[in-house]
C-alpha positions as a Markdown table, in Angstrom:
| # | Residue | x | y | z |
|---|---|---|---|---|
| 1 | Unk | 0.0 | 0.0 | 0.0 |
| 2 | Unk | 2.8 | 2.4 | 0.8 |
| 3 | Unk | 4.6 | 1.8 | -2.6 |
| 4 | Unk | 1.1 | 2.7 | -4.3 |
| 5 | Unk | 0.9 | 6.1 | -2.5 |
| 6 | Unk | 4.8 | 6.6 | -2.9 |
| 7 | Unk | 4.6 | 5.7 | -6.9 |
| 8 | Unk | 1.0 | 7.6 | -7.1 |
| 9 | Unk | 2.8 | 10.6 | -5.4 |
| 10 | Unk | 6.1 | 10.9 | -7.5 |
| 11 | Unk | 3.3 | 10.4 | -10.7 |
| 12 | Unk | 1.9 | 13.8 | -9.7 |
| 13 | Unk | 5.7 | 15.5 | -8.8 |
| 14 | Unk | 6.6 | 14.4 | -12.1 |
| 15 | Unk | 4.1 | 16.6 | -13.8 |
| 16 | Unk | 5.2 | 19.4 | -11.8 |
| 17 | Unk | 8.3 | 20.0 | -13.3 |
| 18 | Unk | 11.9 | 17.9 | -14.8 |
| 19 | Unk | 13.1 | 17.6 | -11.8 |
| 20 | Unk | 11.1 | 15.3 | -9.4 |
| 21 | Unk | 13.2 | 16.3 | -6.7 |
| 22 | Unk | 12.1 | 20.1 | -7.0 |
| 23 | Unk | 9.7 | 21.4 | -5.0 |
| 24 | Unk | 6.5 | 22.3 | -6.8 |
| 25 | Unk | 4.1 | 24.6 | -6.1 |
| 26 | Unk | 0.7 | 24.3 | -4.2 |
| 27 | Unk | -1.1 | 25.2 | -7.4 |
| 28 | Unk | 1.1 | 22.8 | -9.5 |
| 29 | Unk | 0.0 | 19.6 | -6.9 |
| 30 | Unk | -3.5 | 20.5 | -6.8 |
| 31 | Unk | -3.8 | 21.1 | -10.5 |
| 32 | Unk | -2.0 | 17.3 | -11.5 |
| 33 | Unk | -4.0 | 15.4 | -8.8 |
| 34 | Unk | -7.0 | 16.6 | -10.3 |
| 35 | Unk | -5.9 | 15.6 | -13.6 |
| 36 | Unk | -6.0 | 12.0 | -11.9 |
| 37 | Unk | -9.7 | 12.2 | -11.2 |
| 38 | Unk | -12.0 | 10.5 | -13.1 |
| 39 | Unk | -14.9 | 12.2 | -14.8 |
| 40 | Unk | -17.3 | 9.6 | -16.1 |
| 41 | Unk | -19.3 | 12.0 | -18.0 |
| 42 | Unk | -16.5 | 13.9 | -19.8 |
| 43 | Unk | -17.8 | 13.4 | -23.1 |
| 44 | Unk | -21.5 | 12.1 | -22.2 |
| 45 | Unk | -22.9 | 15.6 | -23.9 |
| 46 | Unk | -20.9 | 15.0 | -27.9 |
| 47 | Unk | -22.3 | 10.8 | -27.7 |
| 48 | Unk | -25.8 | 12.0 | -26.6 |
| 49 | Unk | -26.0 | 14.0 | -29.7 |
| 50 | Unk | -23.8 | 12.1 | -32.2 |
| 51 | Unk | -27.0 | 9.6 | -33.1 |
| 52 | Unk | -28.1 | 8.2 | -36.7 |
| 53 | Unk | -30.8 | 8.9 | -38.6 |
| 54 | Unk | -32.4 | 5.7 | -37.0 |
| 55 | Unk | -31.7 | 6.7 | -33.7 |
| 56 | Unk | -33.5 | 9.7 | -34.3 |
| 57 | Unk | -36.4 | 8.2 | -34.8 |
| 58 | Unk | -37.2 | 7.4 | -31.3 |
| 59 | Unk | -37.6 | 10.9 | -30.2 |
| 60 | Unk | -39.8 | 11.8 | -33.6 |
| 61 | Unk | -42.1 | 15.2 | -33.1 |
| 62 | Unk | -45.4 | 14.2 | -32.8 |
| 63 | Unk | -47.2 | 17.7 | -31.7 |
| 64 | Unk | -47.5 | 21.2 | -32.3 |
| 65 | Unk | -47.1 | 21.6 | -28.2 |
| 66 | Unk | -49.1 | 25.1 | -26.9 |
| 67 | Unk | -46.9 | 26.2 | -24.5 |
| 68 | Unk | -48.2 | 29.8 | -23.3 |
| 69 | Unk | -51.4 | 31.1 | -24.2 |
| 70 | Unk | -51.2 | 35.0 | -25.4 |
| 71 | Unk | -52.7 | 36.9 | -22.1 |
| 72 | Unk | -51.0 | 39.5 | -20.2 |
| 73 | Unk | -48.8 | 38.9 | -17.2 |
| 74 | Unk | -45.6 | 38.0 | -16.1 |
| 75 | Unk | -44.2 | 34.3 | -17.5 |
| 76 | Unk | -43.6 | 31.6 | -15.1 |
| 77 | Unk | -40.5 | 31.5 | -12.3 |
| 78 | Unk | -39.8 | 34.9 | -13.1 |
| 79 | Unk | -36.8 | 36.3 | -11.0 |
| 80 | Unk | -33.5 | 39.1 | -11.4 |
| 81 | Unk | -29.9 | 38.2 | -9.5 |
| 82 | Unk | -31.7 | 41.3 | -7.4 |
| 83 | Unk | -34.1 | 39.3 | -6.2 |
| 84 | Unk | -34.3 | 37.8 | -2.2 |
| 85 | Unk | -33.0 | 34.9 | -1.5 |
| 86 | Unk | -35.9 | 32.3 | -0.7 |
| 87 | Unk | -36.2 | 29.1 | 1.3 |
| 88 | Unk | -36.0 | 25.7 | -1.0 |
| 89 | Unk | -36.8 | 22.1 | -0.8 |
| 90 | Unk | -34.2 | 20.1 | 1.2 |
| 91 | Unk | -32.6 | 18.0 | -1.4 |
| 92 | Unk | -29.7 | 15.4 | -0.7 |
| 93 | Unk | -26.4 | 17.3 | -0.9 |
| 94 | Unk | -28.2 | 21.1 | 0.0 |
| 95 | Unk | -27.8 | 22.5 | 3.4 |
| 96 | Unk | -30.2 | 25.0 | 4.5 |
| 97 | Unk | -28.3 | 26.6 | 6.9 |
| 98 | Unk | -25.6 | 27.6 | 4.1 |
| 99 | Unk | -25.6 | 31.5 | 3.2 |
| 100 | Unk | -24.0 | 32.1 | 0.0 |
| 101 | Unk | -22.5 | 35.4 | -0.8 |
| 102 | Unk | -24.1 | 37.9 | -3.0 |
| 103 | Unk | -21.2 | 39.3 | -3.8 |
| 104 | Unk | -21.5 | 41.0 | -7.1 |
| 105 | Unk | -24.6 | 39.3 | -7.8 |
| 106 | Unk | -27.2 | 42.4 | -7.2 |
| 107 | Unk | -24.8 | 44.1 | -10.3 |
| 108 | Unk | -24.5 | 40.9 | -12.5 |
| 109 | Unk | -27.6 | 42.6 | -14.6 |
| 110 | Unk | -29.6 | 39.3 | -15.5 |
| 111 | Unk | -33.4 | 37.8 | -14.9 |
| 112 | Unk | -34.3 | 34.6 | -15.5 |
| 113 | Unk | -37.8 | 33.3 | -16.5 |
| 114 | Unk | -40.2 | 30.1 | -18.6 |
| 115 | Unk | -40.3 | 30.9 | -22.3 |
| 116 | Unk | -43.8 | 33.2 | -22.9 |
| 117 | Unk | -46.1 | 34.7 | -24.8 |
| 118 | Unk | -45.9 | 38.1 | -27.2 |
| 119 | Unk | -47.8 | 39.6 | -24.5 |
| 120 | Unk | -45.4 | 38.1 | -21.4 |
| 121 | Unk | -42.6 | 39.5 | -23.6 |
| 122 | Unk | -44.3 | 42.9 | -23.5 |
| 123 | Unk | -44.8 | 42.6 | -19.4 |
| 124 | Unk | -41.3 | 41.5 | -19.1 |
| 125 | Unk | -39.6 | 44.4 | -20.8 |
| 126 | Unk | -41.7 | 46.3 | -18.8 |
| 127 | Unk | -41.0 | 45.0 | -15.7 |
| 128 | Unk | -36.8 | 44.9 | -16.7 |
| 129 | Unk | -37.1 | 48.6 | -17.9 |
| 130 | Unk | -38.1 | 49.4 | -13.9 |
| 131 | Unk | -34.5 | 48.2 | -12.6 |
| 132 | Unk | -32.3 | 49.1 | -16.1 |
| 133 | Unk | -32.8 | 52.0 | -19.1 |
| 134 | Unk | -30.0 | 50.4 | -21.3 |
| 135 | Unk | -29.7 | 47.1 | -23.8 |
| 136 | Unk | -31.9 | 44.4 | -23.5 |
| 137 | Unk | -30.6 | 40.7 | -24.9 |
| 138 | Unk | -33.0 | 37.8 | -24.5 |
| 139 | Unk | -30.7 | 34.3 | -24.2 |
| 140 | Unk | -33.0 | 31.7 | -25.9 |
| 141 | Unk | -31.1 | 28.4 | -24.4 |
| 142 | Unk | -33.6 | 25.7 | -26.1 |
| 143 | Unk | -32.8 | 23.3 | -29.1 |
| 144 | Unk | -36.6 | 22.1 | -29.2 |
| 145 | Unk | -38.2 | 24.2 | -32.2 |
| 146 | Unk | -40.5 | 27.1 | -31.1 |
| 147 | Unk | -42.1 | 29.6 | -31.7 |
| 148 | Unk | -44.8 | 32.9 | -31.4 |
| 149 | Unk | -48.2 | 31.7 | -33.4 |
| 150 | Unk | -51.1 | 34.4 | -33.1 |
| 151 | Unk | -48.7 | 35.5 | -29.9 |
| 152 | Unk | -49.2 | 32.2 | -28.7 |
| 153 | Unk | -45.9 | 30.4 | -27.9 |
| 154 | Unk | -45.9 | 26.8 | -29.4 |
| 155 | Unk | -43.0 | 24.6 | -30.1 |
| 156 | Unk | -42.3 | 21.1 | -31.7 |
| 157 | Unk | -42.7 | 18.2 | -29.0 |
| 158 | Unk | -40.7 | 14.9 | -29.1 |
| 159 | Unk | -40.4 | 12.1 | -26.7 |
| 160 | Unk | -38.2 | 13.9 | -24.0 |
| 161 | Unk | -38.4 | 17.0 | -25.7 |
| 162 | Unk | -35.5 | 16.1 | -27.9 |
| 163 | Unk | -37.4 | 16.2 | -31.3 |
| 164 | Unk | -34.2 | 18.0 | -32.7 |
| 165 | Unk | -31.4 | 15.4 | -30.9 |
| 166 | Unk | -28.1 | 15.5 | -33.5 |
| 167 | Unk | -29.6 | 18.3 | -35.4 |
| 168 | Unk | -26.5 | 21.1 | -36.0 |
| 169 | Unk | -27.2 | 24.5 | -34.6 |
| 170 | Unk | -27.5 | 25.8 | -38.3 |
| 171 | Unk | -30.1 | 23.5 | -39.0 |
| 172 | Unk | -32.4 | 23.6 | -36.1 |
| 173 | Unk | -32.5 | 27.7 | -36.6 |
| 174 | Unk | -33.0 | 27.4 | -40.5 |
| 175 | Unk | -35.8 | 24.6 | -40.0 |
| 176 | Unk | -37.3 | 26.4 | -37.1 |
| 177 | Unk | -38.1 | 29.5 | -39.5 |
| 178 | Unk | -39.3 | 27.6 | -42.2 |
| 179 | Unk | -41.6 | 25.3 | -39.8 |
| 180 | Unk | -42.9 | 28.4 | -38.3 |
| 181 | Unk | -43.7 | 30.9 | -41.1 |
| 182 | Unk | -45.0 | 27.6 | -42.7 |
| 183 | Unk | -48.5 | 28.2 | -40.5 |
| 184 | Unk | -49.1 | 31.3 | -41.9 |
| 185 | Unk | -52.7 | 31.1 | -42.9 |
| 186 | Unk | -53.3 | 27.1 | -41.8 |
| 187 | Unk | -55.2 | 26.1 | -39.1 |
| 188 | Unk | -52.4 | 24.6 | -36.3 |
| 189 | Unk | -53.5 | 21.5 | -34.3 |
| 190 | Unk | -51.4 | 22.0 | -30.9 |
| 191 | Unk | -51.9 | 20.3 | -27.6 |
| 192 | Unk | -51.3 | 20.6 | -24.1 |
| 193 | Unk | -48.5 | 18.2 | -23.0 |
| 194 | Unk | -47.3 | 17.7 | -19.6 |
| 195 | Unk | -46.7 | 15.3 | -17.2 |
| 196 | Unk | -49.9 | 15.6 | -15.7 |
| 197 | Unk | -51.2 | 13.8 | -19.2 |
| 198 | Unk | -47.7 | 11.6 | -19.4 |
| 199 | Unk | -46.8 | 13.5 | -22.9 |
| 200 | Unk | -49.9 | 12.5 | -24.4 |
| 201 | Unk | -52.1 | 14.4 | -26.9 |
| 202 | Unk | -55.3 | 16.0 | -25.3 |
| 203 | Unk | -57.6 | 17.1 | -26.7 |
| 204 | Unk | -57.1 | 19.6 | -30.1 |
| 205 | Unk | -56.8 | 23.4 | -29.7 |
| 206 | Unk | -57.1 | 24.4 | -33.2 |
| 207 | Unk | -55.6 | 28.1 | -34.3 |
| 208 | Unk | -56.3 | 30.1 | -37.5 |
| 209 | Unk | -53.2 | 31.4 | -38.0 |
| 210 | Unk | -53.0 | 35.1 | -38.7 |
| 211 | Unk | -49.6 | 35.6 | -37.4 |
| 212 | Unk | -45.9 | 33.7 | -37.3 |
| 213 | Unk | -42.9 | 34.4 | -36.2 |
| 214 | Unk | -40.1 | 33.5 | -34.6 |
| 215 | Unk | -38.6 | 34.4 | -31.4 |
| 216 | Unk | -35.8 | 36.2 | -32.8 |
| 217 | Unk | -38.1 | 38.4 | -35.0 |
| 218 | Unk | -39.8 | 38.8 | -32.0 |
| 219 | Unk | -37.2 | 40.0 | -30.3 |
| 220 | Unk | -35.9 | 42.4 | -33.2 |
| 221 | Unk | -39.6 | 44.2 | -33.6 |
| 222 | Unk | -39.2 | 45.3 | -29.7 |
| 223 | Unk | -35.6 | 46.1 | -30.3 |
| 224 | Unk | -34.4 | 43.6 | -28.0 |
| 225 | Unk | -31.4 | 41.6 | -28.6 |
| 226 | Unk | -31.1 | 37.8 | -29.6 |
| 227 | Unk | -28.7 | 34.9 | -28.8 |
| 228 | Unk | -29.5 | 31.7 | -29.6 |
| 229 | Unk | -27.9 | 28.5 | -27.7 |
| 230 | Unk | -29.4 | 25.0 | -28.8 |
| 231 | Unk | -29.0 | 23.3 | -25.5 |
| 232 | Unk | -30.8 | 20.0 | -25.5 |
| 233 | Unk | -33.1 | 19.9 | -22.8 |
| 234 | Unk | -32.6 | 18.7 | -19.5 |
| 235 | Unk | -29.1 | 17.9 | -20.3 |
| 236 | Unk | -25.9 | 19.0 | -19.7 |
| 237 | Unk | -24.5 | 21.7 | -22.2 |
| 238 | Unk | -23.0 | 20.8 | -25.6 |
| 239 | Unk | -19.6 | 22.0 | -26.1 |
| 240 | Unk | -20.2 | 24.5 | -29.0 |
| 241 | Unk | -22.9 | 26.4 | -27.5 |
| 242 | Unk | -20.5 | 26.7 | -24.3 |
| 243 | Unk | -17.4 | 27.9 | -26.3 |
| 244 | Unk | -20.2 | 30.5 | -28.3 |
| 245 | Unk | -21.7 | 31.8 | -24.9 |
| 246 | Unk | -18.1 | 32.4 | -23.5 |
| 247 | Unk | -17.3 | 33.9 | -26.5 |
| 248 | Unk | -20.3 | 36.2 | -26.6 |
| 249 | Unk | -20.0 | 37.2 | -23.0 |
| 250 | Unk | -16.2 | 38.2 | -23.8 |
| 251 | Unk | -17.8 | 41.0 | -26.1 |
| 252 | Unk | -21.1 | 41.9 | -24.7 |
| 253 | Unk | -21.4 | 45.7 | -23.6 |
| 254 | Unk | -21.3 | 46.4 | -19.7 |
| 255 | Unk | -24.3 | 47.9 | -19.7 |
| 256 | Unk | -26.4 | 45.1 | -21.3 |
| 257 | Unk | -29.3 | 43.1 | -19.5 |
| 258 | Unk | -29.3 | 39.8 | -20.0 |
| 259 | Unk | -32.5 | 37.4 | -19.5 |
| 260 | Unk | -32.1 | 33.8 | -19.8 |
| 261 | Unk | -34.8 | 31.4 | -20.5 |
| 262 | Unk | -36.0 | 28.0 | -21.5 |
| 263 | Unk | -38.9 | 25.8 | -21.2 |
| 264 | Unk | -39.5 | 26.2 | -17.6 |
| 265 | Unk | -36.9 | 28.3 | -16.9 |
| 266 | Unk | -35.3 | 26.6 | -14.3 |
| 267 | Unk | -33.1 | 23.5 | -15.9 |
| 268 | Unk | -31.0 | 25.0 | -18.8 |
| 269 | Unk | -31.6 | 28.6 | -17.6 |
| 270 | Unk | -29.8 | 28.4 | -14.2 |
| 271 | Unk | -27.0 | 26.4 | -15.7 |
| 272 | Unk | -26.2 | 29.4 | -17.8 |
| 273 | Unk | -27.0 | 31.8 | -15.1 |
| 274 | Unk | -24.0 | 29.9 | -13.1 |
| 275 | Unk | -21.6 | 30.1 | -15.8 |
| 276 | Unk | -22.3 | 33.7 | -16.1 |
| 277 | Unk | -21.6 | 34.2 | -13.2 |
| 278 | Unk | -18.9 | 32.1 | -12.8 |
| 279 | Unk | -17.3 | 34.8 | -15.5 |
| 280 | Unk | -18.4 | 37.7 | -14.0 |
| 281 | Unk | -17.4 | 37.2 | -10.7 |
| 282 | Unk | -14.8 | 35.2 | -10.5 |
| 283 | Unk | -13.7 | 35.5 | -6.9 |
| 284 | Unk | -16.7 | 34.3 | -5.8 |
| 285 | Unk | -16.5 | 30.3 | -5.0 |
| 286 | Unk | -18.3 | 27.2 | -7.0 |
| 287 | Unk | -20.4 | 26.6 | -4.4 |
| 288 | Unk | -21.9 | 30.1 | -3.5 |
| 289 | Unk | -22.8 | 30.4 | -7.2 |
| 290 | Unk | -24.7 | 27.2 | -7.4 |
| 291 | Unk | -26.1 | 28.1 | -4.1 |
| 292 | Unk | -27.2 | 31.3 | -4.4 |
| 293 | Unk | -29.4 | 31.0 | -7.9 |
| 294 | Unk | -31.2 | 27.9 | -5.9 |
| 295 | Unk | -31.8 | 30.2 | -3.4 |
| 296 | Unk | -33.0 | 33.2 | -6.5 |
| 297 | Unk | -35.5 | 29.7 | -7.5 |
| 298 | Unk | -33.7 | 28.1 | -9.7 |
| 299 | Unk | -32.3 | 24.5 | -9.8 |
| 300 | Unk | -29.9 | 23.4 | -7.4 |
| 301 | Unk | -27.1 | 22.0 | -10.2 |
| 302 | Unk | -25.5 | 19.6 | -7.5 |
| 303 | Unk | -28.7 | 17.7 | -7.4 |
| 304 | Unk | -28.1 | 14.0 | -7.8 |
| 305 | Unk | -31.5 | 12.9 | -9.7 |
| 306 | Unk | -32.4 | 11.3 | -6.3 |
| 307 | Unk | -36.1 | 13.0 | -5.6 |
| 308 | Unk | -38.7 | 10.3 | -5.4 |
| 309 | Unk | -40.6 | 9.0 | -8.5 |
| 310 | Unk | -37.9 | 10.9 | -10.6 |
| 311 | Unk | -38.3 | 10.4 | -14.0 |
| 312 | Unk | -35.6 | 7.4 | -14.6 |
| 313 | Unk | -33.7 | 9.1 | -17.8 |
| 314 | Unk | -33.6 | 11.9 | -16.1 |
| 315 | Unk | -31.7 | 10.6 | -12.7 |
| 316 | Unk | -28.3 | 10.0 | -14.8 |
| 317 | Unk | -28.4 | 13.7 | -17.0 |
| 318 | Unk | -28.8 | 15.2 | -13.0 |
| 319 | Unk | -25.4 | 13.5 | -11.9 |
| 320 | Unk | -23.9 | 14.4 | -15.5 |
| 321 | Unk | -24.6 | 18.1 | -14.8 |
| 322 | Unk | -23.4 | 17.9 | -10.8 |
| 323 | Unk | -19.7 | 16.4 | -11.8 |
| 324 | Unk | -19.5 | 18.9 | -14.9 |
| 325 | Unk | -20.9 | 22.4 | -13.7 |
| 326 | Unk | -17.8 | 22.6 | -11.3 |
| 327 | Unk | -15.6 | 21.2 | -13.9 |
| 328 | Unk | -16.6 | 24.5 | -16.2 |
| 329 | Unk | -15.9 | 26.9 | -13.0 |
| 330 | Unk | -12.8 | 25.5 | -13.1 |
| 331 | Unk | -12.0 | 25.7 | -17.0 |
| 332 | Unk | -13.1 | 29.5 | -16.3 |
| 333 | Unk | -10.7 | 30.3 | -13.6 |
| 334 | Unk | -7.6 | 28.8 | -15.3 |
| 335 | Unk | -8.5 | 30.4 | -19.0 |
| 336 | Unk | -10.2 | 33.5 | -18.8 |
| 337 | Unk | -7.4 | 35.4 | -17.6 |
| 338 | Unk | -5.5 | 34.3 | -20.9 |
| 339 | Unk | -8.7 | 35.5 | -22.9 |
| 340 | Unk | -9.7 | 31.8 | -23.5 |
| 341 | Unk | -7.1 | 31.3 | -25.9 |
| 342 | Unk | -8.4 | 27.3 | -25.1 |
| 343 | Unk | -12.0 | 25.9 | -25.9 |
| 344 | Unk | -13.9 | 23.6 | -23.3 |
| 345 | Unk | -13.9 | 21.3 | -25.3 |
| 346 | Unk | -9.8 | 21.4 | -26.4 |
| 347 | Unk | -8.9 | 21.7 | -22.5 |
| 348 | Unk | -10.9 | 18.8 | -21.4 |
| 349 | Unk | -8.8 | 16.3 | -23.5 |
| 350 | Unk | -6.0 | 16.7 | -20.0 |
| 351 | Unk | -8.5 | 14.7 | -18.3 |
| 352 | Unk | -9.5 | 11.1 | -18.0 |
């Protein structure tokens, strides 16, 4: 046992430096035993989406899912890094009597919300223009294709919401337009989907569609900026639309507004609400960060998938996101002060 820690130990010097007898630094040590560690989800996010076209099959669209009916009012779990901390379910691995900081979180400029209607998107501006008078960007973070229908927000449903699973970013954004202008003066079957009704079509809500757009045109006819990540749902991020939000944050304006969304606005949203954060204030520790947007209502991202009567594909994408989330903190803190010279997915590659 003692020649395994002795040979595991002079492993880990040898990194350091030529020399194995030369002292290495704190920083050195810590940084080579991680590079030991195993991460069994390293690369779980490029398989998930590398499937065939046969594989694809399995999570066909089979609705036209109404999401958010066009009536005034503020869209669901609504909430601004300026917003109180509030008290949250007691999940394995959360302790209640933790405070995080706020340090630089009541300047980080962001809100966080569900997807919503044309007339949500008029309350939210309204409500954002209250607490900032410059740039508004909305940061669209779903790869399910949606859309505003007679103000309505709809989208295309598959099994898991993953109708557009393997699909590049170029081709989800082109097929999205073309699916959504394609309404224009049809009559759109949609359902309500949940899990109340186990994904199943309901009843028909039939719309005479006058008007279609998309999101981004939305966005543009308010004046509002538009980014648009396709993160598959419920899932740990795909590398691109990492590297493209780091690389968007390095040249956004100080004085911009960001408001994340998704679905629901908690899963994929608060995921990229950490990582912004995680570059904005980077003196602020892993752990506060994850903590304090549970505590803003959010999802707690070192959540296990361990709830009762959780969804069974969902428990192993929980544990995917809880080993990776920190993994990104610490890809930020080593490369953002050399301007991120190094993508995610380039610097993973050091580890196992």
């Amino acid at each position: 046992m003692q020649k395994k820690i002795f040979f595991w130990m002079l492993a880990i010097l040898t990194t350091c430096g030529v020399n194995v007898f030369t002292a290495c630094s704190s920083s050195d040590v810590e940084k080579a035993a991680d590079n030991q560690q195993h991460y069994k989800y390293l690369y779980a996010a490029e398989e998930r989406e590398n499937v065939t076209k046969e594989q694809r099959e399995e999570y066909a669209p089979y609705a036209w899912r109404l999401e958010f009916e066009n009536k005034t009012g503020m869209p669901l779990n609504w909430r601004t890094s300026m917003s109180e901390f509030v008290e949250r379910d007691l999940l394995n691995g959360y302790d209640p009597d933790y405070e995080p900081s706020r340090k630089g979180l009541d300047k980080l400029k962001t809100s966080a919300s569900s997807d919503f209607s044309a007339l949500q998107l008029d309350t939210l501006v309204k409500e954002i223009r209250k607490l900032h008078s410059g740039p508004i960007t909305i940061v669209d973070l779903r790869n399910e294709t949606h859309g505003l229908i007679n103000g309505n927000h709809v989208s295309i449903y598959g099994k898991q919401n993953w109708a557009n699973i393997g699909l590049s970013h170029e081709t989800i954004i082109a097929e999205e337009a073309e699916q959504i202008h394609n309404t224009l003066g049809q009559q759109l079957s949609t359902v309500i989907l949940g899990s109340a009704n186990g994904y199943q079509s309901s009843d028909s809500i039939k719309i005479d569609v006058t008007t279609a757009e998309t999101e981004a045109e939305a966005c543009a006819k308010r004046g509002l900026g538009y980014v648009r990540l396709t993160v598959l749902d419920h899932c740990f991020t795909d590398p691109r639309s990492l590297d493209d939000f780091i690389a968007f944050v390095q040249q956004l304006p100080a004085d911009t507004w960001l408001h994340f969304h998704c679905l629901a606005g908690r899963g994929r949203t608060t995921m990229y609400l950490v990582f912004f954060d995680f570059m904005r204030n980077p003196d602020v520790s892993e752990k506060d960060v994850i903590y304090r947007h549970y505590k803003l209502g959010g999802n707690f991202m070192y959540y296990q998938g361990d709830k009762p009567n959780e969804d069974p594909f969902k428990v192993s994408l929980a544990k995917e996101k809880a080993e990776m989330i920190p993994l990104v903190y610490k890809y930020i803190q080593e490369n953002q002060p050399k301007g991120f010279r190094m993508s995610w997915a380039q610097w993973k590659t050091q580890f196992k």
